[in-house]
N, C-alpha and C positions, 0 to 999 in steps of 0.2 A: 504494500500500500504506500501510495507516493503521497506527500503533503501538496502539492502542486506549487502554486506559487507565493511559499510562505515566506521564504527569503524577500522576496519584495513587499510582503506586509510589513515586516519587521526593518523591513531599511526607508520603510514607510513610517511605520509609526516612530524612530527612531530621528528623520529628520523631523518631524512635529515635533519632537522631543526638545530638540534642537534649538526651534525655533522660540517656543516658548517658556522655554529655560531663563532664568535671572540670574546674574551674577552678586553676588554675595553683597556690593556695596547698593543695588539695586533695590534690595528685598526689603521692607517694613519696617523691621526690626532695627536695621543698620543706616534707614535714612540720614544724615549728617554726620556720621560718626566717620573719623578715620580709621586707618586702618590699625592705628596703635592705639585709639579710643576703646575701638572693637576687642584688639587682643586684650587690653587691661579688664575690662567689661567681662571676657569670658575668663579672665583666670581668678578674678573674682569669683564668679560664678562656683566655677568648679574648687574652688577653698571650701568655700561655704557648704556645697556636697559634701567634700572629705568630712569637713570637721563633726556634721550630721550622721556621717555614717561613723564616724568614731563615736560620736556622743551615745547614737541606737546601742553600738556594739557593746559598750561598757556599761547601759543599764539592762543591759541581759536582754536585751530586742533578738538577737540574736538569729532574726529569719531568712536569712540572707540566702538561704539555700544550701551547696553543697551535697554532704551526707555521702554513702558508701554506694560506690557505682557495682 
């Protein structure tokens, strides 16, 4: 059984892709921010995770998953 002409869907939908793709300084979130605004902005961000997932981990939150494969 052949797919027929799926390769052309896919390099079909693939330029649509393309087209309507944004570039990062484009997107919502990042309107006027440079680009060293943005990195300070996200490593803020991800502190503030770390420190939440250490603060869970040390009051016995502990659900993180893992366990014995």
């Amino acid at each position: 059984m052949t797919r027929g002409n799926q390769r052309d869907l896919v390099r079909a939908k693939a330029m649509k892709k393309e087209k309507s793709g944004k570039s990062a300084s484009d997107q919502d979130g990042n309107k006027g921010l440079t680009l060293e605004q943005r990195k300070q902005r996200d490593a803020d961000r991800m502190r503030e995770k770390q420190l939440k997932k250490i603060q869970d981990k040390e009051a016995g939150g502990g659900g993180g998953g893992g366990g014995n494969k």
